[in-house]
N, C-alpha and C positions, 0 to 999 in steps of 0.2 A: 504494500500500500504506500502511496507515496505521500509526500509533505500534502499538499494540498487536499487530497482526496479525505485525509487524516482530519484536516481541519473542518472542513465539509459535516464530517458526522459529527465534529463536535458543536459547529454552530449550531444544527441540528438539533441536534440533540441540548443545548441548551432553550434553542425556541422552543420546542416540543415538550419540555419539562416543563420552563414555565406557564405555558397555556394550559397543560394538565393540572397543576398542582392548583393554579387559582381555578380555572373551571371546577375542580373537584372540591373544591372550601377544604382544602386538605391542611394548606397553611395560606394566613392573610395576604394579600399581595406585595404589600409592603415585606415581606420575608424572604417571598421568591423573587425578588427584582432586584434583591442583595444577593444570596446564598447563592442562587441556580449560577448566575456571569460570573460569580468569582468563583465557583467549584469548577464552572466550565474551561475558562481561563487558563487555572492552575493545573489540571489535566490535561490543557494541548500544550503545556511547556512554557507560557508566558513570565512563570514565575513573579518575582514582585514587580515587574512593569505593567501587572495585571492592575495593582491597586494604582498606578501612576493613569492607570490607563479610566480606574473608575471614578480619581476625583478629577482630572480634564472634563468627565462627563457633568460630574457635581458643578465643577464652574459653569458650565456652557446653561447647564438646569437655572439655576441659581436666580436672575430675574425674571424669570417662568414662576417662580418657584413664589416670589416675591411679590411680585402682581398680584397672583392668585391669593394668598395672605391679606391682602391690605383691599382685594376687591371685594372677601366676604366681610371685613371687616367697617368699609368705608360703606356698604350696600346693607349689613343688619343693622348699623346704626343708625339709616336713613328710614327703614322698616321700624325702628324700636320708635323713633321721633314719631311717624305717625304720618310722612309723608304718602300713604298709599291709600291712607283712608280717609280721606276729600274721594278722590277716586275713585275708589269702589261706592262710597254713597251715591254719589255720582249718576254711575251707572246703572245701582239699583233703582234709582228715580225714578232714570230717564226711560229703563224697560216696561215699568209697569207690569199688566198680564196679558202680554204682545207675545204668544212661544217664539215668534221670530227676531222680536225685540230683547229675549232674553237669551236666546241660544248665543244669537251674535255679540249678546255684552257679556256672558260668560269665558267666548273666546277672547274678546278684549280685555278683557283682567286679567285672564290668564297670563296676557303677552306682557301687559305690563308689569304685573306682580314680578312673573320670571324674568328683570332684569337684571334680578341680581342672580339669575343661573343656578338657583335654587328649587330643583323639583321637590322636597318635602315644605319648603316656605310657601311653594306656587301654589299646592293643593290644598295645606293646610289653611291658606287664604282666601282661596277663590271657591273650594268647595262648600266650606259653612256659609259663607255669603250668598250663595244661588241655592243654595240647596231649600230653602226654604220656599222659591219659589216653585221650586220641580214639584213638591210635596202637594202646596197651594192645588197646584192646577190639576195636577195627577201623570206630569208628562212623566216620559220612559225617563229613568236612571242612569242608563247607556247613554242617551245623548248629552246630557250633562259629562260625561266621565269621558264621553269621544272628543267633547270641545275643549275642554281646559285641555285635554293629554294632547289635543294636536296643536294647539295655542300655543303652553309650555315645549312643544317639542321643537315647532319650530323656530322657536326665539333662541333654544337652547345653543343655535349655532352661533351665540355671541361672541367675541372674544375673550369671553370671561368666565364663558360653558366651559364646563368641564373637557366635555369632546374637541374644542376649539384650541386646550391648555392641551391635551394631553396629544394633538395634531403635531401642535406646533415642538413639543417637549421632543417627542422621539424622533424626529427628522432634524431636531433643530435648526428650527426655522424660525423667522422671526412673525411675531402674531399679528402685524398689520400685513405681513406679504401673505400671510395664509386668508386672513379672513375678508378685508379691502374687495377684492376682487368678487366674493359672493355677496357682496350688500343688495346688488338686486337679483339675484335667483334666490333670495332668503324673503327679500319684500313681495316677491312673485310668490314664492310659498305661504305668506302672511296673506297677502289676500285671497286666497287660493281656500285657505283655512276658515276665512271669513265667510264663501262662498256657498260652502259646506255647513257650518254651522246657520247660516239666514235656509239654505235647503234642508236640513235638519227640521229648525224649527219650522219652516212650512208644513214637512208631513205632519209634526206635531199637531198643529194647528188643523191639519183637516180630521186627523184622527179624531181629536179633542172638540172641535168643532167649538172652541171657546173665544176665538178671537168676537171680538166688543161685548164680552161681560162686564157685567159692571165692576168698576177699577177698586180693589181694596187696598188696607193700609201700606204705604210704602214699609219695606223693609231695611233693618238702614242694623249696619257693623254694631254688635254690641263688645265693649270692652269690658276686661277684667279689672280689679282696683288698680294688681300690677300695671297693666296697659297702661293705665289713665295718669300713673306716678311719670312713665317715661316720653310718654305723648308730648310733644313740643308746639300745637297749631299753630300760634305765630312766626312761627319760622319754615312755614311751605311755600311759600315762594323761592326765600332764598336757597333752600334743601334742594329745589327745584332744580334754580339757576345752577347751584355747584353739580347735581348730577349730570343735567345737558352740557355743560361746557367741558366736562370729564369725557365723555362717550365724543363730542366733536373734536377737542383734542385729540384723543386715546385714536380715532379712527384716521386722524388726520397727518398723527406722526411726529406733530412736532416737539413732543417730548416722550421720552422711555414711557411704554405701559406702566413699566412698576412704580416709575416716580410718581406716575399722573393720578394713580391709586393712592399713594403714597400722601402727598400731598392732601387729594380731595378728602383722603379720610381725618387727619389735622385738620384741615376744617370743619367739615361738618363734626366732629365730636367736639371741640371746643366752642361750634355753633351754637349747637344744642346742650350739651351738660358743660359748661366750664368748672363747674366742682370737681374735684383731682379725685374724690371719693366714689363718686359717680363716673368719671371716666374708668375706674377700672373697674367698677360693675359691670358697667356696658362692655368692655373688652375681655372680661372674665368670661359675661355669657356668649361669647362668638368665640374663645379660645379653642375649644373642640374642635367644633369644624377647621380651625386654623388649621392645627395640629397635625390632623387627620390626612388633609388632604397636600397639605407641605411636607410632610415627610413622604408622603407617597410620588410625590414628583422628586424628591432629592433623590429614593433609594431607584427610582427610574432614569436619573441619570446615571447610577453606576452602570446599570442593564445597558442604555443605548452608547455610555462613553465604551464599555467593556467590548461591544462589541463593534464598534464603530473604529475606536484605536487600535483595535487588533488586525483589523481586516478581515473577519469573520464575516461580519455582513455583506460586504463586496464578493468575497468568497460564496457565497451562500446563492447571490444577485446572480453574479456571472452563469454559473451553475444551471440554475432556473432559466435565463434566458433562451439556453438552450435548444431547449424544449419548445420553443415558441415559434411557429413558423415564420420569415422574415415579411418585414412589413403588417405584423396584425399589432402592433404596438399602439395604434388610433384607438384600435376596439378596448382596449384596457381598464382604461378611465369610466369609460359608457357602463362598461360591464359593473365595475370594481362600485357607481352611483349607482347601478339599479338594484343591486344585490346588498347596497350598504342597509338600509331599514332591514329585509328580513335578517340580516345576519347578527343582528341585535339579540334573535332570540337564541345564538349560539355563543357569541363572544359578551363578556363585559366587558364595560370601557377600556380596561386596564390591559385582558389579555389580548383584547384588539389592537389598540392603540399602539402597545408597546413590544407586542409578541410578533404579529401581523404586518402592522402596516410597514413596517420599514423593511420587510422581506420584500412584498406588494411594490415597493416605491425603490427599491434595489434592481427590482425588476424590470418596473417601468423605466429608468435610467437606462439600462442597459437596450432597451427599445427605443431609445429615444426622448421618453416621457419625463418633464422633470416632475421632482420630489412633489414638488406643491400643487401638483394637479393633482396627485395621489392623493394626499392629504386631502382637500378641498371634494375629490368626487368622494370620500369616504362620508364626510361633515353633512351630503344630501340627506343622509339617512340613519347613519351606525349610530347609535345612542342620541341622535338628534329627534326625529319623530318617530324613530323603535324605541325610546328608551323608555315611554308611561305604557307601553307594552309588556316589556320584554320580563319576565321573568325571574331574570337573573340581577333587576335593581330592586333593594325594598323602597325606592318610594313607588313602584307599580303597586303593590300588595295597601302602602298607604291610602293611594288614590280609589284603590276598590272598595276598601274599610271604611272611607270617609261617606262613601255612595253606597254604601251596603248591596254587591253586585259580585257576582263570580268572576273570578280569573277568564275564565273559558267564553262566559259572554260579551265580556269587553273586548277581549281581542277577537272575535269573532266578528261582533260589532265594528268596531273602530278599525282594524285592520287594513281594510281595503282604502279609506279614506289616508288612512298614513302613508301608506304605500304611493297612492294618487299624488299624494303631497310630495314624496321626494321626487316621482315622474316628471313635473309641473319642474319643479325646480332644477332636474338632470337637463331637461330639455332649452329651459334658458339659456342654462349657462352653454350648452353645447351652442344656442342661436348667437349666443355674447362671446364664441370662440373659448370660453374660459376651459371647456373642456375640449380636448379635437375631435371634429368630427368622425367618426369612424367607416367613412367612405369616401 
């Protein structure tokens, strides 16, 4: 067996370990994205230029790593102030008992809520709030539980989604060059989602046959004492202005993601609590998810630095190409977007993102295809509008609890419209060249 062929099974065999071990909940992923590269490493001979090789990758992670930190953080303290709920009253107003008026402002809470890239915030806000009026009138549960899920999923392609962090982390790439480019196959998705839920609520409405009954009490957020302690209502304008001028910056480039998080969140917490006492309550209760999800990007940079410094993955790339008839390297992208959604219900974010796609995108190089289309056709679908589906996240299991609904009927329900959703948006971007045509 020669040198290369050697290295071959063991990249292999490192991909293949960790996709098993987190698929199987054998060990956390955070475990295997440390353990699996450097066991890998150290068995094809790398010796200690294995761990040079995993904190190159820790740097490269590092303001990936940083953004994500300071955008849950800069984003629950704007949630804890109370800037969402002007909003959702709002929109509970403005629906009345319209089922077409309500589906579609379901979806739009949705999209809002989830800008801070939060599926357990998204549903735990947008479901109590409509859910009252599902009950009211007697509409299906399902359509309720299909519009927030395609709402939050399609927004989820933020740059501050999780899927959109965890893109840009394993190719290391930078997040305005991954995400920029699908701003409108994502906004062609958003109204796409709006189209479905106003047609939703339609059949609603013939089923129900209740449109112009007479209009009862508005239903309007009720808060806990806690809420009420941290709610800030004088300060929603300003909350306001610092998060749009965050997302026009942050889209626009002209300062670091991580600074611009960075920054807006110093603001808005000294906006809202300047008590030193209350700033660390409020930073105390967002530490978890901090924690959580920043260590699981650092121990993902060992993974992509270990195998990227090694040449594992190029090895791996080269390999694969092979196999590939010349010239089908177009069809790739197409393929890699239309398959991204179902593949939700086999990969979680973690083993896709960081097992997969850089095999996928190794690939596509070697065809021709750069990295970032790779990334970008994956983001149509893989834990973007599959992820309030798929199985393998508990906030799906949250979303069906909160709607009192079976697994099996939602995604039986909902399914087809997700899928429709990342269609809608494959084909844009193909019409906008972002992805190449594949003929």
């Amino acid at each position: 067996m020669d040198h290369n062929t050697f290295l071959l099974l063991i990249g292999i065999a490192i991909t293949g370990g960790l996709l098993i071990l987190i698929l199987s909940k054998k060990v956390s992923a955070l475990t295997a994205l440390i353990i699996v590269p450097i066991a890998g490493a150290l068995l094809a001979g790398f010796g200690l230029e294995t761990f040079e090789y995993a904190l190159a990758g820790i740097r490269n992670i590092a303001p990936v790593a940083a953004m994500f930190i300071f955008a849950i953080l800069f984003f629950g303290i704007l949630t804890d102030a109370g800037m969402f709920d002007p909003v959702i009253n709002f929109i509970l107003r403005l629906v009345g008992n319209h089922p077409e008026r309500i589906t579609v402002g379901a979806a739009v809470l949705a999209m809002i809520v989830h800008l801070d890239g939060s599926g357990a915030v998204t549903f735990l806000i947008a479901i109590p709030a409509m859910l009252p009026l599902f009950e009211k009138l007697d509409m299906d549960k399902r359509v309720l539980a299909a519009v927030v899920a395609l709402g939050a999923g399609t927004m989820n392609l933020v740059p501050w989604g999780g899927p959109t962090i965890r893109a840009a982390t394993a190719l290391d790439l930078d997040i305005t060059e991954v995400y920029n480019p699908i701003i409108i196959p994502q906004l062609a998705g958003l109204a796409f989602v709006l189209i479905v839920a106003w047609y939703l609520g339609k059949k609603e409405n013939k089923r129900l046959g209740s449109y112009g009954k007479e209009e009862f009490s508005v239903f309007k957020k009720e808060l806990t004492e806690e809420e009420k302690e941290m709610r800030r209502p004088k300060n929603f304008i300003p909350n306001v202005l610092v998060t749009l001028a965050s997302i026009v910056i942050l889209i626009t480039g002209w300062i670091p993601p991580a600074l611009v998080f960075m920054l807006g969140f110093i603001i808005v917490l000294t906006l809202n609590y300047p008590n030193l006492k209350q700033q660390k309550t409020r930073i105390d209760a967002h530490a978890k998810a901090c924690i959580l999800m920043g260590s699981i990007l650092l121990a993902a940079g060992v993974f992509t630095g270990i195998m990227q410094e090694s040449g594992l993955l190029n090895i791996m790339a080269s390999e694969t190409v092979k196999v590939f008839p010349e010239g089908s390297g177009n069809y790739l992208p197409t393929i890699v977007a239309l398959f991204s959604m179902p593949l939700s219900f086999f990969f979680d974010p973690d083993s896709y993102y960081f097992g997969f796609l850089p095999v996928l995108a190794g690939v596509g190089s070697g065809l021709g295809i750069e990295e970032v289309t790779m990334a970008q056709a994956s983001l149509f679908g893989q834990m973007t509008t599959g992820f309030p589906l798929s199985p393998l996240t508990p906030t799906t299991f949250l979303l069906i609890g909160l709607t009192g609904i079976d697994l099996g009927e939602h995604q039986k329900f909902t399914f087809k419209y997700a899928f429709l959703t990342t269609i809608v948006m494959t084909i844009v971007a193909l019409l906008l060249g972002i992805l190449p045509m594949p003929f």
